[in-house]
C-alpha positions, 0 to 999 in steps of 0.5 A: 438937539432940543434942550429940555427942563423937567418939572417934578411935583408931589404933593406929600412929604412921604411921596418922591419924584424918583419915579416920574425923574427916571421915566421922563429921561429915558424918555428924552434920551430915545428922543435925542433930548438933552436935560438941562436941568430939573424942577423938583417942588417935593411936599407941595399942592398943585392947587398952589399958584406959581408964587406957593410953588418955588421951583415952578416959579424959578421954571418959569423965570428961566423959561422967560430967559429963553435958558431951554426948548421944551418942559416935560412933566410926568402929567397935567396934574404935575403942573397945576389944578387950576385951569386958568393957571395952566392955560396961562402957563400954556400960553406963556410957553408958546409966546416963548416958543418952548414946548411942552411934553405929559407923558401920562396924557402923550400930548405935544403942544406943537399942533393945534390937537396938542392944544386943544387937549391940553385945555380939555385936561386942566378942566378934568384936574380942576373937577378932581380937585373940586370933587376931592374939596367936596370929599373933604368938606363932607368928612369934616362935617360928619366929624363935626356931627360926631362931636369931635373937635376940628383945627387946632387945639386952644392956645396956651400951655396944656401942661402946667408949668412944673411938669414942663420943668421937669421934662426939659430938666430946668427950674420951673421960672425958667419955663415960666420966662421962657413962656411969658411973652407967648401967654400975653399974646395969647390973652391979646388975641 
């Protein structure tokens, strides 16, 4: 019985693993698979290398350890967007004899096929990416066209310092104490 990890990632805070979790088991319980254990990186980009991606990290420090056979995801898109970090992430798991399972693309990586299409689908996610960095590129150029204000806002307070008081229910030296630290490292930068 083959000993397999599933990896879970989206993107979003508001999006959940729920879905990509219950269709990969019963997947491998009708292929006789036993789940050891589950990677779920929840609110994180795939353009994130290995190091911004903490459970896909720890995927792959168990996967050096030998702890599992096969990694199943629910799509390439799952793992990562850059080519060069999915063919190397390919690579490792095939020195280290593990497997590997997308549902989305059907693809198995223990025949050459499986490779081959594998590499062919991290050049499709790494063309989304760049046309979704396009799409967003050009929306804040026509924001800016517009007149509106991009990034984040001026530093420093933008109330004074008696309506903080009030609103926190303190005396107005506190929020100025409390603030002083923070108004001189504003005036340094």
């Amino acid at each position: 019985m083959k000993r397999a990890v599933l990896y879970l990632r989206v993107s979003t805070l508001d999006q959940t693993t729920a879905n990509q979790e219950s269709e990969l088991r019963e997947i491998a319980a009708r292929m006789g698979w036993e789940i050891v254990r589950v990677y779920r990186d929840h609110g994180i980009s795939g353009a994130k290398g290995r190091d911004g991606r903490p459970e896909f990290d720890r995927l792959c420090r168990d996967a050096a350890k030998r702890q599992f056979d096969l990694v199943m995801a629910w799509s390439v898109d799952r793992l990562g967007r850059s080519l060069q970090d999915l063919v190397g992430f390919l690579s490792e798991l095939h020195a280290l004899k593990i497997d590997l399972f997308l549902h989305q693309q059907g693809l198995d990586t223990t025949t050459p096929a499986g490779k081959a299409m594998f590499q062919m689908l991290g050049v499709f996610a790494e063309f989304e990416r760049s046309i979704i960095q396009e799409r967003v590129r050009a929306g804040l150029k026509r924001a800016k066209s517009e007149g509106k204000r991009l990034g984040r806002p001026p530093p420093g307070r933008t109330e004074g310092v008696r309506r903080i008081a009030t609103r926190f229910g303190v005396d107005p030296s506190t929020v100025q104490r409390i603030s002083r630290p923070f108004d001189a490292s504003v005036s340094v930068a």
